[in-house]
C-alpha positions in Angstrom: -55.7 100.7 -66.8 -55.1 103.6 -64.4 -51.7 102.1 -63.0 -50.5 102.1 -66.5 -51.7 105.8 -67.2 -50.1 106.8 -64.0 -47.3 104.8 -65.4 -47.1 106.6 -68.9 -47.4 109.8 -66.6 -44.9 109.4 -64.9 -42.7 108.3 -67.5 -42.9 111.4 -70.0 -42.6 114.1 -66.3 -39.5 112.3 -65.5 -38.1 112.6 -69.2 -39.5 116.1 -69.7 -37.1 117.6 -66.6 -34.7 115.1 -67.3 -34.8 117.4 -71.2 -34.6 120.3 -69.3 -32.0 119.6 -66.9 -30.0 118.5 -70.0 -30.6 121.8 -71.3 -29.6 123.4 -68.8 -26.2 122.3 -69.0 -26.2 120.3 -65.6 -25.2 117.1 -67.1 -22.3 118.9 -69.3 -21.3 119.9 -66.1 -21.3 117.2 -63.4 -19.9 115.2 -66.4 -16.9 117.5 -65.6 -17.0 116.5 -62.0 -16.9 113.0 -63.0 -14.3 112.9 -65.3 -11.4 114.6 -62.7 -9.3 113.3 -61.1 -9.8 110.8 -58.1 -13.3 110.3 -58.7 -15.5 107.7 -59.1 -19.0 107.6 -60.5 -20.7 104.5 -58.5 -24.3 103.6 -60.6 -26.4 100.8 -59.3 -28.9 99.5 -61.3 -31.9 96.9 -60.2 -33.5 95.0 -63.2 -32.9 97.5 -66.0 -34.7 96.9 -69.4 -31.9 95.8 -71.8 -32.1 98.6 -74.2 -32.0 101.4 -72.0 -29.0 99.3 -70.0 -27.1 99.1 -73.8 -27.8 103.2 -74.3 -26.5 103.2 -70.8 -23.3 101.6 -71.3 -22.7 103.2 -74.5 -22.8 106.6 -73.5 -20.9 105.9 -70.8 -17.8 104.6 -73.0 -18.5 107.4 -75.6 -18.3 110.1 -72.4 -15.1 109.1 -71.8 -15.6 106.9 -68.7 -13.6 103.8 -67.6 -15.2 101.0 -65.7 -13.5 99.4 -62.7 -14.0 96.4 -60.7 -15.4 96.7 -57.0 -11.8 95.6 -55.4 -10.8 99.1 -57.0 -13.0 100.8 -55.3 -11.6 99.1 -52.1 -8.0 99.6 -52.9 -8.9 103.8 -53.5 -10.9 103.9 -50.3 -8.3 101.9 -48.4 -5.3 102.7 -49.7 -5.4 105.3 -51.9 -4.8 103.7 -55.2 -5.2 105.9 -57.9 -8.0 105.4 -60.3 -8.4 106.2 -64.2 -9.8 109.4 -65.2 -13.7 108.7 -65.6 -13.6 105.7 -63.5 -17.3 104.2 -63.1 -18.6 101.5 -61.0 -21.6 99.1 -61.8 -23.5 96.9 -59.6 -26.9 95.5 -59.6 -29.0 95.0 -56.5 -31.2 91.9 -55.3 -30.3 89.3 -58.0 -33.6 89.8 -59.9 -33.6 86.8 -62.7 -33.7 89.7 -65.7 -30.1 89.7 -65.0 -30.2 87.1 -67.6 -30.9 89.6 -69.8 -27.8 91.7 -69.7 -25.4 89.8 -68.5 -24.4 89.0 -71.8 -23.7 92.3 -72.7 -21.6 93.0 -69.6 -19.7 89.9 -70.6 -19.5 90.9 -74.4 -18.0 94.4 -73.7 -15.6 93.2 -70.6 -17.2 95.3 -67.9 -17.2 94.3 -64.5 -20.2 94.8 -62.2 -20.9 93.8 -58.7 -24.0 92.0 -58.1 -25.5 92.7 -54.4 -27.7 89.9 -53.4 -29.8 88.2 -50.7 -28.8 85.1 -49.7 -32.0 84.0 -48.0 -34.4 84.8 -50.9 -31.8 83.4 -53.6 -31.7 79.5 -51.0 -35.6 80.2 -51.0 -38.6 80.3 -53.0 -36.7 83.0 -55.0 -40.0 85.8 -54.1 -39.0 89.2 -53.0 -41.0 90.3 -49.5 -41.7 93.6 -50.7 -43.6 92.4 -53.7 -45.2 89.2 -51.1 -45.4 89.5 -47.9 -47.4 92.5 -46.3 -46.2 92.8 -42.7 -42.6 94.0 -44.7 -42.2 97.8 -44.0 -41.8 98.1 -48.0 -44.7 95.9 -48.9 -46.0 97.5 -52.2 -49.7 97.0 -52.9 -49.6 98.1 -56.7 -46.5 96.3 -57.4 -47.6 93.2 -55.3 -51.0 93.2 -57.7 -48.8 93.2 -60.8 -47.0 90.2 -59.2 -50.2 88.6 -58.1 -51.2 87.7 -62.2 -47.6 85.6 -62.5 -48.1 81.8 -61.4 -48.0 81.7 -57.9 -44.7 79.6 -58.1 -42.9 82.1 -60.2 -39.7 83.6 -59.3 -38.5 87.0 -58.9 -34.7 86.2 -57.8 -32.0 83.9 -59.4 -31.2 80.6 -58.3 -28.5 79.7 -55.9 -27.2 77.5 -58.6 -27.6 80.4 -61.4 -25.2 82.4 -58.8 -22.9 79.7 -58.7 -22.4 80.2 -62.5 -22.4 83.7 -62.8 -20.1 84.2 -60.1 -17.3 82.3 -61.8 -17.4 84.9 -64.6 -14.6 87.1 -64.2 -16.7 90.3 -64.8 -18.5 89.4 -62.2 -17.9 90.2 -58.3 -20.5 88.6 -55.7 -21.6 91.2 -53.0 -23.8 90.5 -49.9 -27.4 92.6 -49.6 -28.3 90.6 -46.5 -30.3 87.1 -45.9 -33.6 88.4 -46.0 -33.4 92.2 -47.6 -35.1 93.5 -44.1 -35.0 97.3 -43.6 -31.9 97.3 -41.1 -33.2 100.4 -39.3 -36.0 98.3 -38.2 -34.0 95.4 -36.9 -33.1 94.4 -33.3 -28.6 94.1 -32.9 -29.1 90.4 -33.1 -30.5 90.7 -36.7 -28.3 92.8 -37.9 -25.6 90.8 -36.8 -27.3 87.7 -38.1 -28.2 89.1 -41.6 -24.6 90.6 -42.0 -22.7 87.4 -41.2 -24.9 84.9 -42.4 -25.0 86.5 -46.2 -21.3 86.9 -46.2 -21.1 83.1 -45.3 -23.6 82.0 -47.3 -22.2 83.1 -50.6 -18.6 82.6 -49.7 -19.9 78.8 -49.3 -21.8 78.6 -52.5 -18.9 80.6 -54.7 -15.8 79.4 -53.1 -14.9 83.5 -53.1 -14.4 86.2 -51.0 -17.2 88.7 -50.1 -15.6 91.8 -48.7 -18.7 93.9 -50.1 -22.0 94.7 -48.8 -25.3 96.8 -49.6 -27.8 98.1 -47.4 -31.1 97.0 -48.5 -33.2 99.8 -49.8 -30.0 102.1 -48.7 -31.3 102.4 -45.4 -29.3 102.0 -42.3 -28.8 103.9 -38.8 -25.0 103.4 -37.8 -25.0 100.2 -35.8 -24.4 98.4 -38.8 -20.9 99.3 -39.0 -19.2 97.3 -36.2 -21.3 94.1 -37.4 -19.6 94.9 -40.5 -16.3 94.8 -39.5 -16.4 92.1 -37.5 -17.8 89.9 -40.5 -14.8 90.9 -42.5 -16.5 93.3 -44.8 -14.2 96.2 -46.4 -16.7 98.4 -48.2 -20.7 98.9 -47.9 -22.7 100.6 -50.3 -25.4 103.4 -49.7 -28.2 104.9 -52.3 -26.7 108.3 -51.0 -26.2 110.5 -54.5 -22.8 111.7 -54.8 -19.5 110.8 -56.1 -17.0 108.5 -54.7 -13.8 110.7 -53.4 -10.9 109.9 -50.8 -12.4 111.0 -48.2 -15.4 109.0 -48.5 -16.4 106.5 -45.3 -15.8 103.1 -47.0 -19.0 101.8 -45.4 -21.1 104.5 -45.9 -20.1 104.6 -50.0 -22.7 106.6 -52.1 -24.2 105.5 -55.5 -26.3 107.2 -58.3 -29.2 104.7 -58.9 -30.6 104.4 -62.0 -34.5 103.7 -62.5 -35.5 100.2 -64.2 -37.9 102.1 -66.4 -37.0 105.1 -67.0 -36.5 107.6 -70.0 -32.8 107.1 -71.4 -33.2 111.1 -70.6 -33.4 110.4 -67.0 -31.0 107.6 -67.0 -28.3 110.0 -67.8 -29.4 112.7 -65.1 -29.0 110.2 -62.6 -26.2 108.2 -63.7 -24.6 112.0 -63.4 -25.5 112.4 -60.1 -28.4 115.3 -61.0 -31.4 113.7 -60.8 -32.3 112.7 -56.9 -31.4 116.4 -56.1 -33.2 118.0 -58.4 -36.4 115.6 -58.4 -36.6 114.6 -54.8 -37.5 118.1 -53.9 -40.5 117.7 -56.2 -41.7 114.6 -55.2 -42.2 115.5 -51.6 -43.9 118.5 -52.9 -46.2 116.3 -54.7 -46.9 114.1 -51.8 -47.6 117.1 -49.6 -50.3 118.1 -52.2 -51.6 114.9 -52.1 -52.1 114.2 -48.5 -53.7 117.8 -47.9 -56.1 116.9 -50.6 -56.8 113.4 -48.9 -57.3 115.4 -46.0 -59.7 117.8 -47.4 -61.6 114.9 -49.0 -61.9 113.2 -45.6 -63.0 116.8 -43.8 -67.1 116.7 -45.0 -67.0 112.9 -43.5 -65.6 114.0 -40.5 -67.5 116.7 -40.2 -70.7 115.2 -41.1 -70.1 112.5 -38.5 -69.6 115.2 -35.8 -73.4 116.8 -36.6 -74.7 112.8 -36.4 -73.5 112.5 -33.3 -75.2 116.1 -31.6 -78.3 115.2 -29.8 -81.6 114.9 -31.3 -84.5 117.2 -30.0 -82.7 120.0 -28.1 -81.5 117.6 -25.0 -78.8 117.7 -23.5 -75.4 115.4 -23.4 -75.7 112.6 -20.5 -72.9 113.7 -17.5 -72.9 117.4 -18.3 
């Protein structure tokens, strides 16, 4: 019950500055940015409920954007191609099985999307480590609970045979996200190397296409990445940095708005936008800052009370002084 009140908290905050933010005119604004020329609006989504994902995708076409393919983004980067006015680029991250859900809207309404996805969870038991396994640096206790009251066979990934079908969909590009979604920064050269190759291989094998794109799991990574990278044959890797794509972007440091699974349609537009990491980031760490000086101040009368236990009793004195 609290998890869902912090939940519902949560929920209204982030609509009520996404409202404000709105009315503010920030959105009319970086809409502008957006929409000029040689710019590209890259939006990654996870496993996004299907009726915020259809608002989405509506008010994108009714903004006046235009949705491209992920080799377009590799032809403007590369090569300067031009792109159309508004041009937007979709892609999904992990290969969560709710894909299901709105694939057949992308397929309905023609618009490509890039899904990023694991190999080595996809080939396994299909169960994300952050959700599982609690030596993982992300290892989420209150998500891991929610996942604990599924059957303990269930699946949070899509097969490797679902991938073989959706990847012969011709909305749909197939992009590597590593074998085992490990947070790079964290990893010795030889796993980089091994979890950069290996994907790329992996899905080449079990698509029979070309995978010339890659995303850093969790958008974290520390540089070394790069020259395993291009050595696997890879053309364009995708951050969670929030900006726009321009020319003068680094093709393998290539920055997307992310868009929350849950969030208020509100929100979902400030961020799609590129407005709300900058403006709610600040707040967040502010709230966490609160919250681990009132930890600490909720610890102090333990600590403290520890320190009088351990005085000596009667008036003597400390052995050795």
């Amino acid at each position: 019950m609290l998890v869902k009140l912090r939940g519902l908290a949560h929920y209204y905050a982030g609509a009520a500055l996404a409202l404000l933010l709105i009315g503010l005119g920030r959105v009319r604004s970086a809409r502008r940015e957006a929409l000029s020329p040689n710019v590209i609006s890259a939006i990654g989504f996870h496993k996004p409920d299907r009726q915020l994902f259809l608002r989405c995708i509506a008010w994108l076409i009714e903004n006046g954007y235009t949705f491209i393919a992920a080799e377009d983004v590799v032809e403007f980067l590369h090569h300067g191609k031009p792109v159309p006015q508004g041009a937007v680029w979709l892609s999904f991250d992990d290969g969560w099985k709710e894909l299901a859900e709105v694939l057949p809207l992308i397929r309905r309404h023609h618009i490509p999307v890039t899904l990023f996805v694991p190999s080595g969870v996809l080939e396994g038991d299909g169960r994300f480590p952050w959700l599982c396994d609690a030596t993982h640096p992300s290892f989420s206790p209150s998500l891991a609970s929610r996942r604990s009251q599924l059957p303990a066979d269930s699946r949070d990934a899509i097969t490797v045979e679902e991938l073989m079908k959706i990847a012969a969909y011709p909305e749909v590009t197939i992009g590597a996200h590593s074998v085992s979604h490990p947070v790079m920064p964290k990893c010795t050269d030889e796993t980089v190397a091994y979890e950069v190759a290996e994907c790329k291989r992996a899905l080449e094998s079990w698509t029979g296409k070309t995978v010339n794109c890659f995303a850093y799991p969790e958008g974290k990574f520390d540089g070394r990445e790069r020259r395993f990278l291009i050595d696997s044959g890879y053309q364009l890797a995708a951050t969670t940095r929030s900006a726009f794509i321009t020319r003068d972007v680094d093709c393998f440091l290539a920055p997307r708005f992310i868009a929350g699974d849950t969030a208020s349609f509100p929100q979902a537009i400030c961020s799609m936008v590129g407005i709300w990491r900058p403006a709610a980031d600040p707040l967040k760490a502010l709230r966490d800052k609160m919250a681990r000086i009132l930890r600490g101040r909720e610890r102090s009368p333990a600590i403290a009370h520890a320190r009088v236990s351990q005085r000596p009793q009667g008036g003597g004195t400390v052995p050795g002084v």
